[in-house]
gemmi code that builds the backbone of each chain (N, CA, C; Angstrom):
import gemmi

chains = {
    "A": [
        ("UNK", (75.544, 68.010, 71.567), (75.094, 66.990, 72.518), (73.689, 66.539, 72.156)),
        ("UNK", (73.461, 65.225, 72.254), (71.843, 64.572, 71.862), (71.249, 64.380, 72.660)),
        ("UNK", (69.954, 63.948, 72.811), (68.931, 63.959, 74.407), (69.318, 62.464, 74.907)),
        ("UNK", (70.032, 61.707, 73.514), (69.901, 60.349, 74.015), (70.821, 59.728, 75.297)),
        ("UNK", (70.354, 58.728, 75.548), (71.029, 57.783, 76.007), (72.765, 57.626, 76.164)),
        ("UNK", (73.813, 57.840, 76.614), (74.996, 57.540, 76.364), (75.109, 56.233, 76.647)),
        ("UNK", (75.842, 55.153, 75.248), (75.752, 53.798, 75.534), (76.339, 53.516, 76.821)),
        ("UNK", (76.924, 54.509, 77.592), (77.702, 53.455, 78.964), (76.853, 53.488, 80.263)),
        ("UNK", (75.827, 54.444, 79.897), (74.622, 54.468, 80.950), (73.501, 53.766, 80.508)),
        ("UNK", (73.107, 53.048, 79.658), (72.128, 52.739, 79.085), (72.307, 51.203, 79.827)),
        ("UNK", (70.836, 50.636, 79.306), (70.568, 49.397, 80.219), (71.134, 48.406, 79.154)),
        ("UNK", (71.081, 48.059, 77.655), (71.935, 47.268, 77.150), (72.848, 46.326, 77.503)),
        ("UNK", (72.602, 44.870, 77.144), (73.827, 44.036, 77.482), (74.826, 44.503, 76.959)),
        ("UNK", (76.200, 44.353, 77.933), (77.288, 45.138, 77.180), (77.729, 44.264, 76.369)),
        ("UNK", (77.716, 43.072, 76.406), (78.257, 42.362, 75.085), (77.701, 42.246, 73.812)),
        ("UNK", (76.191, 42.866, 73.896), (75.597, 43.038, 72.633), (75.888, 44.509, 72.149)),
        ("UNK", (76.391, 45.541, 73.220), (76.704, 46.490, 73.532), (78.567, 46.660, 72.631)),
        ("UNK", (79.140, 45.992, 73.019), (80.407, 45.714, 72.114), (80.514, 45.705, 70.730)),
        ("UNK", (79.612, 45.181, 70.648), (79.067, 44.897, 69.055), (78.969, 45.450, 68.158)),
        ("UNK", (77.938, 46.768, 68.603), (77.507, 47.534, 67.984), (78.326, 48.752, 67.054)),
        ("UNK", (78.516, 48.899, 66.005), (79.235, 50.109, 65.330), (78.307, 51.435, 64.761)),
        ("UNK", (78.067, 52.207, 66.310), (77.272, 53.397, 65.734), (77.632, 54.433, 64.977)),
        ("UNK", (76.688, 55.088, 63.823), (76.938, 56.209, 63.518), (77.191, 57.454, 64.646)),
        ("UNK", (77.936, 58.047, 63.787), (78.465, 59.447, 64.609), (77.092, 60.374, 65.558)),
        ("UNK", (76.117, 59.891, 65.558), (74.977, 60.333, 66.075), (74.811, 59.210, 67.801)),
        ("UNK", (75.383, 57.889, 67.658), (74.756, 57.027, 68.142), (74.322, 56.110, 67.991)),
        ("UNK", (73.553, 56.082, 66.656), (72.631, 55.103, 66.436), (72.922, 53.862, 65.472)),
        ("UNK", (72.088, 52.989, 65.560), (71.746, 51.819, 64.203), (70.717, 51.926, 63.731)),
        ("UNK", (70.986, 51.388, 62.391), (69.685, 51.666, 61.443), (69.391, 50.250, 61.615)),
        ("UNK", (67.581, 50.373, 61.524), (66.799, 49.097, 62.449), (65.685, 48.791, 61.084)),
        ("UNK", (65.977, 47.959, 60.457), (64.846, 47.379, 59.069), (64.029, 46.660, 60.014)),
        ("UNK", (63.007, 47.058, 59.262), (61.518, 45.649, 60.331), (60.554, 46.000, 59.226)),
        ("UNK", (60.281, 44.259, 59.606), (60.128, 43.188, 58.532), (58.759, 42.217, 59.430)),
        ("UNK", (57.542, 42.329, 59.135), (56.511, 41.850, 59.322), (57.404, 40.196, 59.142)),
        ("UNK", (56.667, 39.498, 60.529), (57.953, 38.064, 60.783), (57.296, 37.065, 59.864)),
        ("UNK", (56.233, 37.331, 59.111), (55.738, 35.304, 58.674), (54.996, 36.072, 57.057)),
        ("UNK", (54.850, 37.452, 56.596), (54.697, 37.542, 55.417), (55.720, 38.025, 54.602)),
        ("UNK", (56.682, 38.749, 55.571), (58.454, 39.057, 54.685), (58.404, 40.557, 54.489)),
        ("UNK", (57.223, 41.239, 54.289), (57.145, 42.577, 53.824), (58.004, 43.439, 54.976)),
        ("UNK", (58.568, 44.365, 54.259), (59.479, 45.555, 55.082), (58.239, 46.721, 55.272)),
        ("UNK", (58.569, 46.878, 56.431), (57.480, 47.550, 56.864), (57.575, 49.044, 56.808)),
        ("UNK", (59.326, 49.468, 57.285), (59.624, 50.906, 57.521), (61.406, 50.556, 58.122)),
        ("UNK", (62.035, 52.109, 58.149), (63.291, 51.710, 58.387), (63.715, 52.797, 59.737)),
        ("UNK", (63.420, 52.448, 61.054), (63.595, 53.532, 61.972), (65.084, 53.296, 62.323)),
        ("UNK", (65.858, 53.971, 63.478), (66.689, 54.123, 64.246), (66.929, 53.582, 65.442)),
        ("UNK", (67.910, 53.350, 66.054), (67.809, 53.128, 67.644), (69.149, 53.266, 68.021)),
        ("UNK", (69.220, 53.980, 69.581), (70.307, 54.147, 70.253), (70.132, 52.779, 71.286)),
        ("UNK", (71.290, 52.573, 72.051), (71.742, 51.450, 73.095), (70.377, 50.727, 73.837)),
        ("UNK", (69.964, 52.052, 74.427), (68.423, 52.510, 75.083), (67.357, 51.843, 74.682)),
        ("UNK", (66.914, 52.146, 73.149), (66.346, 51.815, 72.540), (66.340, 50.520, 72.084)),
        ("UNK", (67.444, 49.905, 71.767), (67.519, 48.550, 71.481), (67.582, 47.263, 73.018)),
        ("UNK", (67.635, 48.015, 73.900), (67.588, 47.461, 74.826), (65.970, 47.141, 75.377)),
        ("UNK", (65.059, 48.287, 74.958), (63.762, 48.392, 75.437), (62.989, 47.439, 74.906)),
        ("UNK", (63.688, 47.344, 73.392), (63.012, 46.443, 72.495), (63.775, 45.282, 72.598)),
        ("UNK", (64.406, 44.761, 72.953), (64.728, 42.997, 73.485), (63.891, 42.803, 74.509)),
        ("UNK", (63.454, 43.930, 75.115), (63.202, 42.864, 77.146), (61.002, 43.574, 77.021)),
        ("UNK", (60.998, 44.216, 76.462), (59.905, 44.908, 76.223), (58.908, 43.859, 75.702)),
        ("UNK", (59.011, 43.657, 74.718), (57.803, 42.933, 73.400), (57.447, 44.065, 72.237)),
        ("UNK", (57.868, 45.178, 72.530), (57.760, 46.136, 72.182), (58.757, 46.922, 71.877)),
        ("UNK", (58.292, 47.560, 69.910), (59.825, 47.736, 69.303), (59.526, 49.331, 69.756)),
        ("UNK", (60.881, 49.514, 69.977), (61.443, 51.260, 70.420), (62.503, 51.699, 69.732)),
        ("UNK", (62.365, 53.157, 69.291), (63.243, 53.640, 68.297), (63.850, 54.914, 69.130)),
        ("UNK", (64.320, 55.640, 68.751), (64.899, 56.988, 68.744), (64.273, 57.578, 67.564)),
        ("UNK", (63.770, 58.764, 67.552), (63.399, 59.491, 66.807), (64.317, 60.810, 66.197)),
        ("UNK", (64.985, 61.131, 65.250), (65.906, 61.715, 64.908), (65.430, 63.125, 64.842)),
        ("UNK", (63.754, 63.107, 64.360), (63.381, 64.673, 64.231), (62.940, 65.113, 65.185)),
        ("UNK", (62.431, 64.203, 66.462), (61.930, 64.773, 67.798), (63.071, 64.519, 68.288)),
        ("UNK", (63.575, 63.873, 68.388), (65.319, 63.744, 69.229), (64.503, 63.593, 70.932)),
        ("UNK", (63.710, 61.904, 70.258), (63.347, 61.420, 71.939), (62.722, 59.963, 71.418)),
        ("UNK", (62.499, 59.172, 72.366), (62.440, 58.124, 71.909), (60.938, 57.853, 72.348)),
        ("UNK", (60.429, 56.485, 71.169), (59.137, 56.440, 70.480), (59.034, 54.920, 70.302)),
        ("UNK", (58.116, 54.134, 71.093), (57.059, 53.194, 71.238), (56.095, 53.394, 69.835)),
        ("UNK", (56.743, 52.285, 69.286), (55.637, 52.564, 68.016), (54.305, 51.716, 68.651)),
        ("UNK", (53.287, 53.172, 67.543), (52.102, 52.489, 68.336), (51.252, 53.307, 69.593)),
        ("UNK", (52.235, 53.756, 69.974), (51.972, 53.907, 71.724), (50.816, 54.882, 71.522)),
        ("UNK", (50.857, 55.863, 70.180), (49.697, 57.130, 70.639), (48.791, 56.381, 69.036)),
        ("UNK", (49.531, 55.756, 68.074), (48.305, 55.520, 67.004), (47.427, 54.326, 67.045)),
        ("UNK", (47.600, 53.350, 68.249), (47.647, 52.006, 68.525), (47.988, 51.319, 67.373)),
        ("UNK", (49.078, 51.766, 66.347), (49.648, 50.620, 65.200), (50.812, 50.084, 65.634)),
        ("UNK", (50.598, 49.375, 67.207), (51.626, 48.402, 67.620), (52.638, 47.857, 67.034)),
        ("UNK", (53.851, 47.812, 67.389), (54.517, 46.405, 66.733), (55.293, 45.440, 67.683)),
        ("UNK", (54.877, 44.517, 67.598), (55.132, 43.261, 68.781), (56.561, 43.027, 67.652)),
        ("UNK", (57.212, 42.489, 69.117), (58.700, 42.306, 68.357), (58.450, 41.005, 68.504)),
        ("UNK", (59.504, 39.890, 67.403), (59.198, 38.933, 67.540), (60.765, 37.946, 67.299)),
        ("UNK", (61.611, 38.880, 66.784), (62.715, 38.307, 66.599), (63.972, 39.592, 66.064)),
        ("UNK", (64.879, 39.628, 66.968), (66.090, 40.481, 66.367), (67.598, 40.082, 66.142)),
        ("UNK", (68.051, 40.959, 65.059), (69.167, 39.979, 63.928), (70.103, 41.379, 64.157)),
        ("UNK", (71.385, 41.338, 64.576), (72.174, 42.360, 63.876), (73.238, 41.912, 63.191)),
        ("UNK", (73.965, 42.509, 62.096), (74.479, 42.622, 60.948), (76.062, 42.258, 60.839)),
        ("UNK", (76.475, 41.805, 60.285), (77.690, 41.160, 59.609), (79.002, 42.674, 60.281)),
        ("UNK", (78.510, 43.979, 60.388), (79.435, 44.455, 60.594), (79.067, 45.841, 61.642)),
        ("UNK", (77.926, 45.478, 62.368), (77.076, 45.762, 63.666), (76.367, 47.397, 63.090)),
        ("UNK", (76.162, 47.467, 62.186), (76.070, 48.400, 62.204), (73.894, 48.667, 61.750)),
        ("UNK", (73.515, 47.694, 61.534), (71.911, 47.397, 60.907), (71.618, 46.361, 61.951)),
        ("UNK", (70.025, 46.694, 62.290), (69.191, 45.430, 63.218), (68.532, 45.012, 61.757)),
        ("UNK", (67.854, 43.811, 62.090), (66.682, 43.255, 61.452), (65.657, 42.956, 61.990)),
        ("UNK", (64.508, 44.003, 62.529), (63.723, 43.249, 63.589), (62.497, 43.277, 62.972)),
        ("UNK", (62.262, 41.566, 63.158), (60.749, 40.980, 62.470), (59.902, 40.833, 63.643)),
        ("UNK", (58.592, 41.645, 63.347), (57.688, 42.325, 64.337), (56.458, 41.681, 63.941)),
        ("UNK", (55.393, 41.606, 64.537), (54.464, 41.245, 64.089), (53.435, 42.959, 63.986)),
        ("UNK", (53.375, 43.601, 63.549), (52.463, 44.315, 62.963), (50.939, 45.056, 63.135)),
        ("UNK", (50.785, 45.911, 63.690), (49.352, 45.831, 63.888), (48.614, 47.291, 62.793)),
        ("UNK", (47.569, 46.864, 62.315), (47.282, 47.896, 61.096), (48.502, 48.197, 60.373)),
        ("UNK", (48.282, 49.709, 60.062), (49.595, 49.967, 59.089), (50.518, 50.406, 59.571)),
        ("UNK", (51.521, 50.122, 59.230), (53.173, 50.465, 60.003), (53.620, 52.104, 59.519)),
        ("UNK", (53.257, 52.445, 58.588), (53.247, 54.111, 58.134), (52.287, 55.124, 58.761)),
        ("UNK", (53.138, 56.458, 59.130), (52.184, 57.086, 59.251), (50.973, 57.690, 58.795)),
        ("UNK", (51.225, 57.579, 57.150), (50.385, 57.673, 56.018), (49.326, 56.946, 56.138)),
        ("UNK", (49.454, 55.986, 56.673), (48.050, 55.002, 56.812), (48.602, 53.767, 56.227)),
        ("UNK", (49.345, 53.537, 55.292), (49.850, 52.566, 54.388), (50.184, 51.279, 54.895)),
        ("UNK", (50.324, 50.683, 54.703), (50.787, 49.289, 55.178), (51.692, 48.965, 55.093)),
        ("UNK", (52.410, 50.066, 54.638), (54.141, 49.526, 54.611), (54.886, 51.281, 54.259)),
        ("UNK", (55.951, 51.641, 54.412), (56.135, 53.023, 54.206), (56.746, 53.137, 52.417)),
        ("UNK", (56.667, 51.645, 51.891), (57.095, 51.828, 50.399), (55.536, 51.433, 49.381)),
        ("UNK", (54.811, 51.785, 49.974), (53.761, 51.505, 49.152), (53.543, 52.205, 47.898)),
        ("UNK", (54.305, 53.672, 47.997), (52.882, 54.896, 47.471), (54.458, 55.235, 46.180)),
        ("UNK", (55.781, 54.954, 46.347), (56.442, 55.423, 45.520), (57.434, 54.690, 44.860)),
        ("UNK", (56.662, 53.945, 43.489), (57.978, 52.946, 42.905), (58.359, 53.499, 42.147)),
        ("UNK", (59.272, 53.283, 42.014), (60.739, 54.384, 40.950), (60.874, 53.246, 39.532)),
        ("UNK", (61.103, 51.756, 40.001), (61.582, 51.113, 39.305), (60.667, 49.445, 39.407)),
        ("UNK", (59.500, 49.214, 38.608), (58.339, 48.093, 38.709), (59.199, 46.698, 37.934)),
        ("UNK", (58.909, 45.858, 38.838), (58.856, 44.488, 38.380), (58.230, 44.002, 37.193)),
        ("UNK", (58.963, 43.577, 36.020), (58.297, 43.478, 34.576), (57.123, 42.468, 34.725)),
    ],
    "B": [
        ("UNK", (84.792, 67.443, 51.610), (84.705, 66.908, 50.501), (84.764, 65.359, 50.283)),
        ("UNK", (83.324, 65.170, 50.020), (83.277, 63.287, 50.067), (83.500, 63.457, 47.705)),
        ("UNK", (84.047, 61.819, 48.522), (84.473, 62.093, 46.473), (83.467, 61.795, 45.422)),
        ("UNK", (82.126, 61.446, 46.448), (81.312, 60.927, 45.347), (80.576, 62.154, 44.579)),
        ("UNK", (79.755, 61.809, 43.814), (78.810, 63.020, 42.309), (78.096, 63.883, 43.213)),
        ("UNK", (78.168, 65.185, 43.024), (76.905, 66.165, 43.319), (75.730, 65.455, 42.589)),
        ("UNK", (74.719, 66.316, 43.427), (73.678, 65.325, 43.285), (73.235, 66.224, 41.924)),
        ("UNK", (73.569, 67.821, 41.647), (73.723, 68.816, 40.472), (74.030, 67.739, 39.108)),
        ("UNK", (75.210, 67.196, 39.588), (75.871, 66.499, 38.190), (75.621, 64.967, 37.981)),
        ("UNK", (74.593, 64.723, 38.866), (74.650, 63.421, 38.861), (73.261, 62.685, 37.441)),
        ("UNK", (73.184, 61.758, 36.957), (72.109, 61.642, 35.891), (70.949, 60.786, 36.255)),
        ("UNK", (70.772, 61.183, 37.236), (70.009, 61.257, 38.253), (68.150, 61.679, 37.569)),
        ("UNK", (67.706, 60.888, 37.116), (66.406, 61.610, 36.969), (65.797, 63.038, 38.014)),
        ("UNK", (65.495, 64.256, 37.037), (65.620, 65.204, 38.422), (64.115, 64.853, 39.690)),
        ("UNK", (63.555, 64.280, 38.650), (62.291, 64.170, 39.450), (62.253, 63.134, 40.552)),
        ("UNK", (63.097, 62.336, 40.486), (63.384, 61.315, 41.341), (64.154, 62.074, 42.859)),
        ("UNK", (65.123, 63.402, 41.910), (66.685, 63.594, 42.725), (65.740, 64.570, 43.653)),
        ("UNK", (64.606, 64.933, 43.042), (63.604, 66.249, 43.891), (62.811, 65.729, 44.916)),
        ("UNK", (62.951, 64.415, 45.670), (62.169, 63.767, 46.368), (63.035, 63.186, 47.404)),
        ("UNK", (64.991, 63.000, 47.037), (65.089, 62.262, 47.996), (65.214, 63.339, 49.219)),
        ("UNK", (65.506, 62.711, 50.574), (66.126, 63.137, 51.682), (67.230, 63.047, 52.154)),
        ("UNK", (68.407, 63.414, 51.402), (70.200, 62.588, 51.875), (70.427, 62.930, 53.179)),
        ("UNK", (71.451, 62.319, 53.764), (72.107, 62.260, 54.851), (73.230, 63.653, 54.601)),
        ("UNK", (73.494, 63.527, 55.986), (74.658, 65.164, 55.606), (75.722, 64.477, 54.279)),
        ("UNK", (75.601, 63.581, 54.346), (77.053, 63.220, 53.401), (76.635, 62.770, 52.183)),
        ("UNK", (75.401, 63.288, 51.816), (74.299, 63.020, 50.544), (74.259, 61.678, 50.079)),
        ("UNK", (74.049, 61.274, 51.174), (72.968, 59.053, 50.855), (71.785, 58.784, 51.243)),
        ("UNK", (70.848, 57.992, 50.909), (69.951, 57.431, 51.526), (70.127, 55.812, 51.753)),
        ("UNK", (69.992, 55.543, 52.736), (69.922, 53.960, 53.087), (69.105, 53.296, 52.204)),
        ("UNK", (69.328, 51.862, 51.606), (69.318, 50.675, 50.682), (68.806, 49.466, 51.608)),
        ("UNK", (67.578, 49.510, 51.805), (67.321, 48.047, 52.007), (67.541, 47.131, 50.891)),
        ("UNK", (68.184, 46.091, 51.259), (67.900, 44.901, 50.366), (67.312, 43.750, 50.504)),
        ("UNK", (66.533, 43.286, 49.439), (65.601, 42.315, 49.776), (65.491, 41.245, 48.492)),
        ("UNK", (65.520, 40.196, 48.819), (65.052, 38.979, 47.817), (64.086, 39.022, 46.883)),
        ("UNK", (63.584, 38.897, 45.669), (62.675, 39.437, 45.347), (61.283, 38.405, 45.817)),
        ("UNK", (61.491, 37.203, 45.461), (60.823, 36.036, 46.062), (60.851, 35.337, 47.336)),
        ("UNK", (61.923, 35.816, 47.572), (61.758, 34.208, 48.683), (61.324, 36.148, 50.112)),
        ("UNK", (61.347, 36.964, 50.008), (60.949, 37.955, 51.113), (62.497, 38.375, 51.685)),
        ("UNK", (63.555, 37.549, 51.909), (65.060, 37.337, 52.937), (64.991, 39.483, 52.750)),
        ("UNK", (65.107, 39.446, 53.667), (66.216, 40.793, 53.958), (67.939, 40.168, 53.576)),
        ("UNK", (68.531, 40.809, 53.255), (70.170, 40.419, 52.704), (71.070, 41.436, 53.151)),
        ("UNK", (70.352, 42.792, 53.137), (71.576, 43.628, 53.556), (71.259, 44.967, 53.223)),
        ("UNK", (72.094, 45.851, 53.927), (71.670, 47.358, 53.923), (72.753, 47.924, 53.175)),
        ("UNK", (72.499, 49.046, 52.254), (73.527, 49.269, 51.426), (73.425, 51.058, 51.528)),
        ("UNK", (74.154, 51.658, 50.768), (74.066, 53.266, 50.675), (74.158, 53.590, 49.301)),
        ("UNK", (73.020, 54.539, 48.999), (73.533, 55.095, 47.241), (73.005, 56.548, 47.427)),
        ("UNK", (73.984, 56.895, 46.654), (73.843, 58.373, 46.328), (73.707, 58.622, 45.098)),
        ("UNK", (73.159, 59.842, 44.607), (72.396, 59.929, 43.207), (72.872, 59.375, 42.094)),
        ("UNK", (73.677, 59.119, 41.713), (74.798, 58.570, 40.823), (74.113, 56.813, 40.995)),
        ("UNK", (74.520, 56.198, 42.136), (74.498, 55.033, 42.349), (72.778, 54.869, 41.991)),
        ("UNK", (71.992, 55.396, 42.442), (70.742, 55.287, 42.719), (70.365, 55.232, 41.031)),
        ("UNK", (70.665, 56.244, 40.342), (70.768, 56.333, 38.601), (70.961, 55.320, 37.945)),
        ("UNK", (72.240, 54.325, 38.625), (73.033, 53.276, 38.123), (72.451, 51.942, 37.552)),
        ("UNK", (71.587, 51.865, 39.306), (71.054, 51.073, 39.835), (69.558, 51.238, 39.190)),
        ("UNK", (69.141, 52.418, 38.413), (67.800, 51.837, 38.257), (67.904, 52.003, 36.588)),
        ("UNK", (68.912, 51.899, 36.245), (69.276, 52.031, 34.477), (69.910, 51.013, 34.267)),
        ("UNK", (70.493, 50.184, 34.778), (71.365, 49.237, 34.628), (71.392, 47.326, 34.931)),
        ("UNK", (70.369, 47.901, 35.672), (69.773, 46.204, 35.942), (70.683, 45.330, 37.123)),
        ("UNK", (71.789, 46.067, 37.490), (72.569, 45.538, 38.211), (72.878, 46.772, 39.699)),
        ("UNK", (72.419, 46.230, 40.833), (72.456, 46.863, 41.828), (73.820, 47.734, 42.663)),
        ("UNK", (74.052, 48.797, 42.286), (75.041, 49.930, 42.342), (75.165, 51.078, 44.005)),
        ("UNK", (76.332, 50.576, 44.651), (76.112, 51.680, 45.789), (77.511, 52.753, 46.420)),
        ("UNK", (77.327, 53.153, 46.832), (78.597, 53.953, 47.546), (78.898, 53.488, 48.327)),
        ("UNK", (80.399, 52.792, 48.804), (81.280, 52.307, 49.938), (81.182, 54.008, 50.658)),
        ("UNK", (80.829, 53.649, 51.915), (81.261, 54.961, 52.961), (82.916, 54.566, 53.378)),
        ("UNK", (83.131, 53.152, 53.498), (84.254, 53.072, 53.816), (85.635, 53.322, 53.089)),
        ("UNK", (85.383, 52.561, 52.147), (86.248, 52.805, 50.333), (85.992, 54.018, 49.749)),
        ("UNK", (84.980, 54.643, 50.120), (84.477, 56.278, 49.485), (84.536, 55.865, 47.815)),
        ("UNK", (84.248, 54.805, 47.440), (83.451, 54.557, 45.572), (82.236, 53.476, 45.803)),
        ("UNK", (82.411, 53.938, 43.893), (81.081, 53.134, 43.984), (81.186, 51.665, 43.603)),
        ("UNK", (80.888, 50.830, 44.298), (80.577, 49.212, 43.967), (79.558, 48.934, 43.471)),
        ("UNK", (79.893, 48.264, 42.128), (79.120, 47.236, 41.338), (78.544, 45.928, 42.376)),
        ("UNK", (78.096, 45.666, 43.183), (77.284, 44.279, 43.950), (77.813, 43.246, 43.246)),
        ("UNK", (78.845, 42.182, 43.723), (79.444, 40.887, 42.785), (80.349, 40.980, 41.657)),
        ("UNK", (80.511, 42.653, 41.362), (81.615, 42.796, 40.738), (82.730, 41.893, 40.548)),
        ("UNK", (83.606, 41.674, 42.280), (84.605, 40.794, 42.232), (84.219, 39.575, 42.531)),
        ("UNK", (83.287, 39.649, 43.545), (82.510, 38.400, 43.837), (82.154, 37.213, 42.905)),
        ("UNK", (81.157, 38.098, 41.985), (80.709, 37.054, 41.343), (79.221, 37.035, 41.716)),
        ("UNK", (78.995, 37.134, 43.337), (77.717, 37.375, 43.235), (76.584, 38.305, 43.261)),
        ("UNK", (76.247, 38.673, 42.449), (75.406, 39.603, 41.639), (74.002, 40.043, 42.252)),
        ("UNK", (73.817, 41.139, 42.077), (72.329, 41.684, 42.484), (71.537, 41.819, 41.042)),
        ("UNK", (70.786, 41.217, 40.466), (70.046, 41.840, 39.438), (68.915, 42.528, 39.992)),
        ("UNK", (68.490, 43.599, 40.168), (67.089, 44.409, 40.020), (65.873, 44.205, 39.577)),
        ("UNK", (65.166, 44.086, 40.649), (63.913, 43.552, 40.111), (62.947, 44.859, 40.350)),
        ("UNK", (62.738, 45.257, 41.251), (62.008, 46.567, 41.813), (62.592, 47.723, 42.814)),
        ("UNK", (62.440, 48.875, 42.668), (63.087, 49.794, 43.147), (62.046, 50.622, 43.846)),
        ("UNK", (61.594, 51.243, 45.117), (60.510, 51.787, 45.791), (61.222, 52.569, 46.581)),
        ("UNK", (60.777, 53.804, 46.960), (60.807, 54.919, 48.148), (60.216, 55.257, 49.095)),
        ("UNK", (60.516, 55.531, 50.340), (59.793, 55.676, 51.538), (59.223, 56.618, 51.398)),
        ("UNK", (57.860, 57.286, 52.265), (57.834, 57.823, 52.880), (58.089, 59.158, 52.847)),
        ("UNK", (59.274, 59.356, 53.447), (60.030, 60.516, 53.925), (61.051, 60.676, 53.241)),
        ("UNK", (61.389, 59.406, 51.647), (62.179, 59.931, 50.799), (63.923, 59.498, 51.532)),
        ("UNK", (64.192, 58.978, 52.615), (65.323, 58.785, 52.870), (65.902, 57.061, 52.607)),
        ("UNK", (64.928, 56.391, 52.481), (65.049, 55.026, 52.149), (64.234, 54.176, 51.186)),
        ("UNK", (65.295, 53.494, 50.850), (64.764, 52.695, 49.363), (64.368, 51.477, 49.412)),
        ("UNK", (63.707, 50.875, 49.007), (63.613, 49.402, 49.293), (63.940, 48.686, 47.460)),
        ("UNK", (64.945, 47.695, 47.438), (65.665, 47.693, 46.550), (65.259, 45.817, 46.534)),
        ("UNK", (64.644, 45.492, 45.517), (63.980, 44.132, 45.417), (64.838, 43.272, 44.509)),
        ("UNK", (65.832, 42.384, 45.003), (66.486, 42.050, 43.614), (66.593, 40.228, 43.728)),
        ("UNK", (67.256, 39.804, 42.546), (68.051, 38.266, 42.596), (68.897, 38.542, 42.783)),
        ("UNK", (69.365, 37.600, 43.775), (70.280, 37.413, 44.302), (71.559, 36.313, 44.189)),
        ("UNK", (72.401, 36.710, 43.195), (73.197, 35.234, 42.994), (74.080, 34.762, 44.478)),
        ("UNK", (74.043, 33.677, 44.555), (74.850, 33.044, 45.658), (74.672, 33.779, 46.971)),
        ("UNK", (75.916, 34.370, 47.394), (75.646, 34.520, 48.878), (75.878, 36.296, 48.881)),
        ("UNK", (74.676, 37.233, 49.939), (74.653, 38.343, 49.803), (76.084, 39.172, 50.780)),
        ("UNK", (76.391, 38.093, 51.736), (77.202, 38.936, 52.551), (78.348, 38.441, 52.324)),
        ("UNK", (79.389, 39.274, 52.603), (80.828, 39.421, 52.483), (81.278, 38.276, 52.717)),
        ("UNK", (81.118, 37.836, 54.390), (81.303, 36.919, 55.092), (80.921, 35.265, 54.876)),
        ("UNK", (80.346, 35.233, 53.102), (79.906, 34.181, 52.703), (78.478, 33.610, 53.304)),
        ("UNK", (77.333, 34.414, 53.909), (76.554, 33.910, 54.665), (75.464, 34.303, 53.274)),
        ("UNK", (74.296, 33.826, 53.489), (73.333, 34.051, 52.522), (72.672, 35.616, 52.553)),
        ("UNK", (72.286, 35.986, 53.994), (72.332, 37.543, 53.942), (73.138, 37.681, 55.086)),
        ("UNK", (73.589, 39.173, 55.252), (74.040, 39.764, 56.077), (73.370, 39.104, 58.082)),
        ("UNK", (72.523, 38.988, 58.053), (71.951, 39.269, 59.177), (71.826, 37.424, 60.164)),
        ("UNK", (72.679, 36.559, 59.513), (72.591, 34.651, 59.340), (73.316, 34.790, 60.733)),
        ("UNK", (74.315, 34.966, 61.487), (75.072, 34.938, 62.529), (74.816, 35.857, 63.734)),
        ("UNK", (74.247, 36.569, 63.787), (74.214, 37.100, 65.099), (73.009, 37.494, 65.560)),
        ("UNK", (72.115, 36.208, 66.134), (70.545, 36.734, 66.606), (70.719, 36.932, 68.153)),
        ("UNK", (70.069, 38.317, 68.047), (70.075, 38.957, 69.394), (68.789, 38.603, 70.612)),
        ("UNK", (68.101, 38.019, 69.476), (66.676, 38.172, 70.150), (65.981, 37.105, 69.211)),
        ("UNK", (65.286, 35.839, 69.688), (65.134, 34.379, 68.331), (63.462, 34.157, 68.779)),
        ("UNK", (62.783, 33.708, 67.832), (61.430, 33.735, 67.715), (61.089, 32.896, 68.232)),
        ("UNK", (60.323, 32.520, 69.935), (59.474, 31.515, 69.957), (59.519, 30.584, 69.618)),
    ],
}
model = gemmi.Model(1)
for chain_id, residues in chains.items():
    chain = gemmi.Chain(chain_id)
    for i, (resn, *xyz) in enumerate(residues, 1):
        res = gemmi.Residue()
        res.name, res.seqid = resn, gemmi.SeqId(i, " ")
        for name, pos in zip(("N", "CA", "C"), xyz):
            atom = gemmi.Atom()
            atom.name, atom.element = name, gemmi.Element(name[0])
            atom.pos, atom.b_iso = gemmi.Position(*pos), 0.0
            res.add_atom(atom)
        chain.add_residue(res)
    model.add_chain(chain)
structure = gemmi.Structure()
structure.add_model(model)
structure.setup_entities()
């Protein structure tokens, strides 16, 4: 059993709620994408709950898989992220939410969580 | 028993294979991204094999969870991922996968995955 949310109690529109094809955990995997420079910022999670907080909020909310509780980015590092637009996926299973950004989106400090490790460089 | 490569047998640079974080079913999530124009296109899955494929081969390589193999990107299609840059999160569970993109990225004929269903629209 998970701490989360069960989608039929959760505040979620149910028709966006229909939609959705969660992993066996619950969740969707949520890409966010700084909205007007394109950069991917980091790739969190979200249950029903969570994606619901972040439509009506302004403010993106995840589920956290290793605390197994859910997390206001921002809320304790003030590296905000204002939501600014959300997209889900051809087969419900990925958000796309373009956020506007405040400092760095990593906990590392980084400005993006792919900064520090390229495997494979652009010639 | 999933049918894809131990990550043991896979040709897998080890130093690469010593960093990721797989899922119980040994994947890490695939952002995909435009290399120029910024577009998010679509979320994909590779496991060490694919991930190998994909950064030796110039052509973007992943594991169907559904089909349980591995897809060549435009194989039948036609439209093609070439590889431009390959980067790691973080926490080692996600990739950010920078490529060209021939024609259209999603199944459904849309340019990326994410063209039809906005949940939430910008201002």
């Amino acid at each position: 059993m998970t701490g989360h949310t069960d989608p039929v109690t959760s505040s979620l529109d149910p028709s966006i709620a229909a939609r959705l094809k969660r992993s066996p955990d619950g969740l969707v995997a949520a890409i966010v994408q700084q909205h007007d420079t394109g950069e991917v910022l980091m790739l969190g999670w979200m249950d029903d709950e969570a994606l619901a907080r972040t439509l009506t909020s302004d403010r993106a909310t995840y589920w956290s898989r290793s605390r197994q509780e859910y997390w206001v980015k921002g809320e304790t590092s003030g590296n905000r992220q204002w939501v600014k637009e959300v997209r889900l996926d051809c087969d419900g299973d990925t958000l796309l939410v373009k956020v506007d950004q405040e400092g760095p989106a990593c906990h590392t400090g980084t400005r993006t969580c792919f900064d520090a490790d390229v495997l494979l460089a652009d010639d």
